[in-house]
C-alpha positions in Angstrom: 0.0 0.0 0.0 1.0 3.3 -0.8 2.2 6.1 1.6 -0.6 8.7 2.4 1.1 11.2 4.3 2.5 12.2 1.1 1.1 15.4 -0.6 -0.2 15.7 -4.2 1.3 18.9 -6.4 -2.2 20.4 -6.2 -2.6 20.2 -2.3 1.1 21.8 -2.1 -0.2 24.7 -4.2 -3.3 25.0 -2.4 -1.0 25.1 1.3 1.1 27.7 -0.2 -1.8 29.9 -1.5 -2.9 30.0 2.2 -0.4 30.9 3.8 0.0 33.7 1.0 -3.5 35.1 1.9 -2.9 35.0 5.7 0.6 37.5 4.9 -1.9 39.6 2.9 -4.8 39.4 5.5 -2.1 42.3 7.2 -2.7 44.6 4.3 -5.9 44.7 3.1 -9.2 42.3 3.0 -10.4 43.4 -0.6 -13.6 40.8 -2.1 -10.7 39.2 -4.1 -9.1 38.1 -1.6 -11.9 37.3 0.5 -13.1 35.1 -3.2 -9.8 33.1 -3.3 -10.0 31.9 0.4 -13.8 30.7 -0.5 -12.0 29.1 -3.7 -9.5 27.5 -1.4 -12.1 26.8 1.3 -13.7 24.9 -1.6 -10.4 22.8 -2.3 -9.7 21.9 0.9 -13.1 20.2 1.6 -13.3 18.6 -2.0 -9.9 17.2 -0.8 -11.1 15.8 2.6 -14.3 14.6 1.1 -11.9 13.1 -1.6 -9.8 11.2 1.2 -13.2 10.4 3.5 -14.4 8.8 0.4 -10.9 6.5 -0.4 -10.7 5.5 3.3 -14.3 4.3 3.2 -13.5 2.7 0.0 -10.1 0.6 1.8 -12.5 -0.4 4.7 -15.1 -1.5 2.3 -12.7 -4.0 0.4 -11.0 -5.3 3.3 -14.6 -6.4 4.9 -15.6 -8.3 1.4 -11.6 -10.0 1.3 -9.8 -9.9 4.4 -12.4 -9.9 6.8 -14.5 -12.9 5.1 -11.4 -14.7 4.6 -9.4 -14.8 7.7 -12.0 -13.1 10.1 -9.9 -14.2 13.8 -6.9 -12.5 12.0 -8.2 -9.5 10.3 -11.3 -8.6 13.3 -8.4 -7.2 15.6 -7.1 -5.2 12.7 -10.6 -4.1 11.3 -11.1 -3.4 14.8 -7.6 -1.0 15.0 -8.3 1.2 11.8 -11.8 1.5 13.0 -11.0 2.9 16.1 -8.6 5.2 14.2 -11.6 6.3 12.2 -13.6 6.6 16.0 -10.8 9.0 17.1 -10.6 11.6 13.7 -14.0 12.1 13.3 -14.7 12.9 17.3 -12.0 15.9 16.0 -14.2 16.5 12.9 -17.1 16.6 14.8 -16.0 19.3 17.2 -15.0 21.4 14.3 -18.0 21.2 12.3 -19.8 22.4 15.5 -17.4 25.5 15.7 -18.3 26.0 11.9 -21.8 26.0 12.3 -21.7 28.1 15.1 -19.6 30.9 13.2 -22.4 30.4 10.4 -25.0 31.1 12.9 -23.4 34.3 14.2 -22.3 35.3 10.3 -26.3 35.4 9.4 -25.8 32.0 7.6 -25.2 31.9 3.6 -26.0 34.2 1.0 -27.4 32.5 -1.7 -26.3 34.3 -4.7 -22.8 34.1 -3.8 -22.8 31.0 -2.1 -20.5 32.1 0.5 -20.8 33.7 4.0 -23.2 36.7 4.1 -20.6 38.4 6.6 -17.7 36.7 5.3 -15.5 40.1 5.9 -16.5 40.4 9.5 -13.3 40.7 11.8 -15.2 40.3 15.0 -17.0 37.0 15.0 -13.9 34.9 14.2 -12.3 36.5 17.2 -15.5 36.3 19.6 -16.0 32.6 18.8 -12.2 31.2 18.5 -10.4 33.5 21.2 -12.8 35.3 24.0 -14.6 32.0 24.0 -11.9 30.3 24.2 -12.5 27.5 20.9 -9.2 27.8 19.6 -7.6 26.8 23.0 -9.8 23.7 22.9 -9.4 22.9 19.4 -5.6 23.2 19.8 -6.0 20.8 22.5 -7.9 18.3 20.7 -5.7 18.7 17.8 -2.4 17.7 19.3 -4.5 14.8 21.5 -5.8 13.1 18.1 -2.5 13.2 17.0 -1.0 11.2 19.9 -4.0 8.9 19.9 -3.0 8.5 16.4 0.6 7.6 17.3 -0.2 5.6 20.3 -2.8 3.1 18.1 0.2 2.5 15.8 2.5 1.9 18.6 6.3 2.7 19.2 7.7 1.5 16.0 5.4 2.7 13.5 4.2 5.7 15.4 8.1 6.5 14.9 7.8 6.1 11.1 4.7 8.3 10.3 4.8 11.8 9.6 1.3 14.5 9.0 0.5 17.8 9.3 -2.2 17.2 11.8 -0.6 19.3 14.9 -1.2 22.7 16.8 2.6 23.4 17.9 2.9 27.3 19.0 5.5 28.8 16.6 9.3 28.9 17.3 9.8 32.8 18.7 12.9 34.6 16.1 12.1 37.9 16.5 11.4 38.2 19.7 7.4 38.6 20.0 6.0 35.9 21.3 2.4 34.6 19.5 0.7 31.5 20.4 -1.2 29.2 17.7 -4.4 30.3 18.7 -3.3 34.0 17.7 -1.4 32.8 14.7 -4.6 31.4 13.2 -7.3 33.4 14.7 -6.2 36.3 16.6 -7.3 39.7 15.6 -7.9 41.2 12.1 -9.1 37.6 10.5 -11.9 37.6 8.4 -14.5 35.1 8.8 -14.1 33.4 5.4 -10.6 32.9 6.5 -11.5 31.5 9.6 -12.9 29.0 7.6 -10.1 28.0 5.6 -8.5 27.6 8.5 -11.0 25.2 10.1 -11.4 23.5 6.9 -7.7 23.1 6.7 -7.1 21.3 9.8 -10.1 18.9 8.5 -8.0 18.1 5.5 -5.1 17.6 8.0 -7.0 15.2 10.1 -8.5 13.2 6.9 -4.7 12.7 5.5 -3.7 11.5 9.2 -6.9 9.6 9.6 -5.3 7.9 5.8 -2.2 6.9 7.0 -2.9 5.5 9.7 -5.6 3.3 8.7 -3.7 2.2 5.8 -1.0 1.5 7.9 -2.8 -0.7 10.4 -4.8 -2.8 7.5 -1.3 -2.8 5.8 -0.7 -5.2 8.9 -2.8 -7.9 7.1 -0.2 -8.4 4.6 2.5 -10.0 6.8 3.6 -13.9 6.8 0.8 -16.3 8.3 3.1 -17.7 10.6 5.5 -16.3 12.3 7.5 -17.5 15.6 8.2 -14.0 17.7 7.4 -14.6 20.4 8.9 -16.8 23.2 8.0 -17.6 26.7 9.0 -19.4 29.6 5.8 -21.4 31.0 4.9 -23.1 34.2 1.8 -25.4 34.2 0.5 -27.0 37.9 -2.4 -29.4 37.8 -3.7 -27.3 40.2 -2.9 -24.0 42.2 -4.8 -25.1 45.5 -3.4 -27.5 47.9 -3.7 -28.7 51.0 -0.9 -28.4 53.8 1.4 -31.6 53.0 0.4 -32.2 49.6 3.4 -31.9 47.0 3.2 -29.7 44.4 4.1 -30.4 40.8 4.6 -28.2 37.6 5.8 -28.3 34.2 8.6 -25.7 33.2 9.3 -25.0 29.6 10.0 -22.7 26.7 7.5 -22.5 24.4 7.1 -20.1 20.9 3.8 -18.6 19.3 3.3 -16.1 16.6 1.7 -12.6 17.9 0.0 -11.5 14.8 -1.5 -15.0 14.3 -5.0 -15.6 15.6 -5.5 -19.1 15.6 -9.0 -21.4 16.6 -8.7 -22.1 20.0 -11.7 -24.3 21.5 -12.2 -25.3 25.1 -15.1 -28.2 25.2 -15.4 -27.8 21.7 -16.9 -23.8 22.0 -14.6 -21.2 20.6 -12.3 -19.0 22.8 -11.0 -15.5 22.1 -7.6 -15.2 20.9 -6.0 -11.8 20.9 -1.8 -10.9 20.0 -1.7 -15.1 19.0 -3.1 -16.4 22.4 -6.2 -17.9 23.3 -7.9 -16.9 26.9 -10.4 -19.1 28.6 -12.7 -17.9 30.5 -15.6 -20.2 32.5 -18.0 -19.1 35.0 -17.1 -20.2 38.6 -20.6 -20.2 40.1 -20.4 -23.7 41.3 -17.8 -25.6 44.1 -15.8 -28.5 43.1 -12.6 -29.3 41.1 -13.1 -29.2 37.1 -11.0 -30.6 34.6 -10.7 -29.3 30.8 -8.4 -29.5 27.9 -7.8 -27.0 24.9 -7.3 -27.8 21.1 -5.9 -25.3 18.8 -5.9 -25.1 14.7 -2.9 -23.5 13.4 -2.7 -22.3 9.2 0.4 -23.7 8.1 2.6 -21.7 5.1 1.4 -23.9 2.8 -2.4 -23.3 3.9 -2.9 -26.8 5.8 -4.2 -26.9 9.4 -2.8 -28.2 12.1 -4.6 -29.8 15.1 -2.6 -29.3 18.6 -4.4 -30.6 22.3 -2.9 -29.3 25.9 -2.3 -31.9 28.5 -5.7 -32.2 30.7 -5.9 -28.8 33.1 -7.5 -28.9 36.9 -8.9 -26.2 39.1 -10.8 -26.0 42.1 -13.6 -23.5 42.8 -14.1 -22.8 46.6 -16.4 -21.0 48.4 -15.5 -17.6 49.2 -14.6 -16.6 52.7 -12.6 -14.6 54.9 -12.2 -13.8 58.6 -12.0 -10.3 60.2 -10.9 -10.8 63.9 -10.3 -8.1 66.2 -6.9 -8.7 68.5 -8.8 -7.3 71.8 -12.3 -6.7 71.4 -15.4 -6.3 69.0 -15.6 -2.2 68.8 -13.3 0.0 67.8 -12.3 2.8 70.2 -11.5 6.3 69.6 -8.2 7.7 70.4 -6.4 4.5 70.9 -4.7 2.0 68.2 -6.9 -0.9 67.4 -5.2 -4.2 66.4 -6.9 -6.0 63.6 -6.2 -9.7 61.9 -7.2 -10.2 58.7 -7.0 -13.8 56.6 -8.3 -15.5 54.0 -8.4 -19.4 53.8 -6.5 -20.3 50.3 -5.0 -16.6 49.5 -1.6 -15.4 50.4 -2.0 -12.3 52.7 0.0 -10.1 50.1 -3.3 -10.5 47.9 -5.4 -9.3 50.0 -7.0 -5.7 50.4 -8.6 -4.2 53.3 -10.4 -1.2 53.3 -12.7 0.7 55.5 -15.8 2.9 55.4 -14.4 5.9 58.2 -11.1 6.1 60.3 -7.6 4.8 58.9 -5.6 1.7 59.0 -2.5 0.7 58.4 -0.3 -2.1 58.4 0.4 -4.8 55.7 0.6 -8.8 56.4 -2.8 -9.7 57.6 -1.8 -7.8 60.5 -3.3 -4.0 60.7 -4.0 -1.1 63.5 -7.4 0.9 62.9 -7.8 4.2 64.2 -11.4 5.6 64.4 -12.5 9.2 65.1 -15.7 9.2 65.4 -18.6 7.2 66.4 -21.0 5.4 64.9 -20.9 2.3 62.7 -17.8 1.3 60.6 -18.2 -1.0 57.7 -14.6 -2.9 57.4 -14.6 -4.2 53.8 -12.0 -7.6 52.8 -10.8 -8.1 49.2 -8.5 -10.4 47.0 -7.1 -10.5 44.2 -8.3 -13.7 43.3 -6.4 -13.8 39.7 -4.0 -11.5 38.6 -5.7 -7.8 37.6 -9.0 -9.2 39.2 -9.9 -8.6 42.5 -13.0 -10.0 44.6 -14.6 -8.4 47.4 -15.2 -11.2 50.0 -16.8 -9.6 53.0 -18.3 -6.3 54.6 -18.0 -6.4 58.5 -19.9 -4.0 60.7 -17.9 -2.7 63.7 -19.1 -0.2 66.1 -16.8 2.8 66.9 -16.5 3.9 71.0 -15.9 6.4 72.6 -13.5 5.0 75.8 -15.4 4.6 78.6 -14.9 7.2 81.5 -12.4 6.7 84.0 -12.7 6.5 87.8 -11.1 9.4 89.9 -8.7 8.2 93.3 -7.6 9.8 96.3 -5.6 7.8 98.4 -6.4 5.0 96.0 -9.8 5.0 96.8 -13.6 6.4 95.1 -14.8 6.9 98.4 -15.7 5.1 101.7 -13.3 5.2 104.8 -9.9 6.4 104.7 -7.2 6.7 107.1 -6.7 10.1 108.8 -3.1 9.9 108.9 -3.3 8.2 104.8 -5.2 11.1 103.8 -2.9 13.8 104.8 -0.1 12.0 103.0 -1.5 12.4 99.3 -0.5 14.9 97.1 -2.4 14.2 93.7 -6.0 12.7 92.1 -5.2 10.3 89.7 -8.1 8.7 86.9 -7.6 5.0 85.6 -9.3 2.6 83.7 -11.0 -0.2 85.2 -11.2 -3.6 82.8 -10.4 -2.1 79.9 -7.7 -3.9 77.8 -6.0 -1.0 76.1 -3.2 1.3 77.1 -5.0 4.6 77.8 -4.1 7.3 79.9 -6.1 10.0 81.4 -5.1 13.2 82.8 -6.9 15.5 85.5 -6.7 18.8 84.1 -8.8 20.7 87.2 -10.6 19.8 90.4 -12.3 21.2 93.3 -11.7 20.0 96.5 -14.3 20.4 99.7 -13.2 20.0 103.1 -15.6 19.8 105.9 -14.7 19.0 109.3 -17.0 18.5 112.6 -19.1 21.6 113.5 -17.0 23.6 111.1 -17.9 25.3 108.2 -16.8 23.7 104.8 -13.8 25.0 102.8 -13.9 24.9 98.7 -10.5 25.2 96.9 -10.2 25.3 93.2 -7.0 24.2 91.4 -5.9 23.3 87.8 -3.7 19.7 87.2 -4.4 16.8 89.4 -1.7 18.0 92.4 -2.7 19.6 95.6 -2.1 23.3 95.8 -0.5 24.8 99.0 -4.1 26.1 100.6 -5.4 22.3 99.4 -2.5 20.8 101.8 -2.4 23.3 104.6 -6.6 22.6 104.2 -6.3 18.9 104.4 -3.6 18.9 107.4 -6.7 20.0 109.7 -8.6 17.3 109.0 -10.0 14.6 112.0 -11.6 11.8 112.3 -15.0 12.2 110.5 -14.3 14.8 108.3 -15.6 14.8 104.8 -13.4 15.1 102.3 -15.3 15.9 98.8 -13.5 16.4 95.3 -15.9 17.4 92.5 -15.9 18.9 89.5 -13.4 16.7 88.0 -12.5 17.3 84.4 -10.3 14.6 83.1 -8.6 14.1 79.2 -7.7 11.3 77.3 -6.1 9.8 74.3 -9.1 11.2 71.8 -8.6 14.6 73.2 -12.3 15.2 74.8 -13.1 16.2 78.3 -14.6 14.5 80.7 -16.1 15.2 83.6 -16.1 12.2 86.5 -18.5 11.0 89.1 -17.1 12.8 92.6 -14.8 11.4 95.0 -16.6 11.7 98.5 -14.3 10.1 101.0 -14.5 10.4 105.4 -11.7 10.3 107.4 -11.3 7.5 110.0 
């Protein structure tokens, strides 16, 4: 197949009597010059239309020949140069909508003329392709087909082709500094030329559309057969064993041809094959272990087919399940680090994923520490990846997230009751702990009162800020006797989540 990137002389002339106009566009917009960019306007979509109409034409005969003939071989390259086609005309689509819009704003056609009834206007060019930014999005889409383009041919060939399709700000000589956008449809362009322009990059896009699809059908013309690929296998009966059971696999190098797309059946039902291999695919809906084996049809060079069957294949399908323990308890509480096991009969722990709805957790191993902020319900969600690229949710586990219960606050190590005399006036500090609770959690006192009231005496109140005894708490609680009360209230504690608290009151008499 012929090159398409390549030019003919009259598309040249046509190029270089564009970019003639736009030098003259600086001097004056007279009604000839406005007439020769309709003429070229004209050229340039008789030339797309030409191309359109020779790409359809290529598609056409490869469905009748290739695509009848060889049809696993040539859908995957039908399939290519389609998608080529997909990608052009979403670029041809965009522009026909700016063209139609500038039609709109131009007062459509004249009819006499057959050209744009306000096809000198300098204004609606500009409105539409700059203030409204089209131009930015066109140059955009421009240069993004392009490396579609390039990307659908691959490394190698996107390396060997070559169009004009691209919106590439130009190099800066002189020292001003324009962009594309301005090039093409910054200030003093008439709306006719605006046109050319659009119908320009149309042309552009056709010729690149061209190549590219002629490129990728091209494809159909190389050798049936053809070893270029090699790969180092490993085939197991099966991938699921029990503890003590020896496992056995095949190890060897084996060759296939990538551009080949060979009949592959499984049970005597067709696979799909893509770059040369077959896939098989079966729906794992029941439990058990299942056996299969694969034939394959291979074209030979001299057009005879060969008949090749894999050694028999085993897998087991088990029922999903997975287990979500946690290390201490079944809550999750706020403030502290919350130690979480995760496992899943049959996967390695490396493949599984664990995610959850609120909160963060870390960790790796099956073994993780949740942190939760606030509370409410916390959905903790387990997930595989049962084969590679594939993953499986297995199980969504409600947990509760606490807030840690309140401590108790001790004087003399005790909540109240009957105290020493001589035990009381030793203390110097309230302390708050945690009674039966299985995490490491400290609480501090951050202020108190503390009420002293001794026989037929009035009561004292001090106030203080911490969980020590002030001076006029101690010189207070030295006067104490046997049957004072001794009261602390207003007991604001804080712990690891940061909240205050305010604890039940310490009422203690002296003995």
């Amino acid at each position: 197949m012929a090159a398409a990137g390549k030019e003919t002389t009259r598309q040249k002339m046509i190029n270089i009597m564009y970019l003639v106009l736009l030098a003259m566009l600086a001097l004056n917009v007279s009604e000839t010059i406005l007439d020769a960019f309709k003429t070229i306007n004209d050229s340039l979509t008789a030339s797309a239309n030409n191309v359109g109409t020779s790409i359809q034409q290529l598609f056409k005969t490869f469905e009748q020949t290739r695509l009848k003939e060889s049809p696993e071989r040539a859908k995957p390259i039908y399939g290519k140069a389609k998608e080529a086609e997909r990608i052009t005309q979403d670029l041809n689509d965009y522009i026909i909508g700016i063209k139609k819009e500038l039609t709109e704003q131009g007062d459509g056609y004249d009819q006499s003329t057959g050209d744009l009834k306000e096809r000198d206007n300098l204004d609606i060019g500009y409105n539409v392709m700059i203030n409204k930014k089209r131009a930015f999005m066109l140059k955009e889409k421009i240069n993004d087909t392009r490396e579609k383009l390039k990307q659908l041919l691959g490394s190698e060939d996107g390396k060997q082709v070559s169009f004009t399709l691209s919106a590439d700000d130009p190099v800066n000589h002189s020292g001003s500094i324009r962009t594309w956008e301005e090039l093409n449809f910054g200030e003093g362009v008439p709306l006719t030329a605006t046109f050319t322009i659009l119908s320009k990059i149309q042309a552009d896009t056709k010729n690149a559309e061209s190549e590219v699809v002629k490129k990728i059908l091209g494809k159909m013309d190389q050798a049936v057969v053809n070893l270029d690929k090699f790969e180092a296998v490993a085939v197991a009966p099966t991938s699921y064993l029990i503890q003590g059971q020896p496992y056995k696999a095949q190890v060897f190098l084996t060759a296939y041809d990538s551009k080949a797309n060979p009949q592959i059946e499984v049970g005597g039902s067709p696979i799909s094959v893509t770059d040369g291999r077959g896939e098989y695919n079966v729906n794992t809906s029941k439990e058990g272990i299942f056996n299969w084996k694969g034939t394959i049809a291979v074209k030979q060079t001299d057009g005879t087919v060969k008949m090749y069957t894999t050694p028999e294949q085993q897998y087991m399908v088990a029922r999903p399940s997975a287990v979500v323990s946690p290390d201490k308890m079944n809550v999750f509480y706020i403030g502290v680090d919350n130690p979480v096991s995760v496992s899943v009969p049959g996967i390695p722990s490396k493949n599984i994923r664990v995610s959850m709805s609120s909160g963060s957790l870390n960790g790796s191993g099956g073994k993780y520490v949740v942190k939760v902020t606030n509370p409410g319900i916390v959905m903790v969600t387990v997930s595989a990846e049962v084969s590679p690229g594939k993953s499986q949710v297995l199980s969504s586990t409600k947990f509760r997230a606490k807030r840690i219960p309140d401590p108790i606050a001790r004087f003399s190590g005790r909540s109240g009751g009957m105290v020493a005399t001589v035990a009381l006036k030793a203390q110097e500090a309230i302390y708050a702990t945690l009674e039966n609770f299985d995490f490491d959690a400290k609480f501090r006192i951050t202020k108190f009162n503390m009420i002293i009231a001794n026989p037929r005496e009035s009561a004292t109140v001090q106030v203080t800020n911490g969980n020590t005894l002030n001076d006029e708490m101690r010189n207070a609680l030295n006067t104490i006797k046997p049957g004072s009360h001794i009261i602390f209230d207003n007991i604001i504690a804080v712990g690891p989540d940061g909240s205050p608290r305010q604890l039940a009151p310490v009422a203690l008499t002296a003995d």
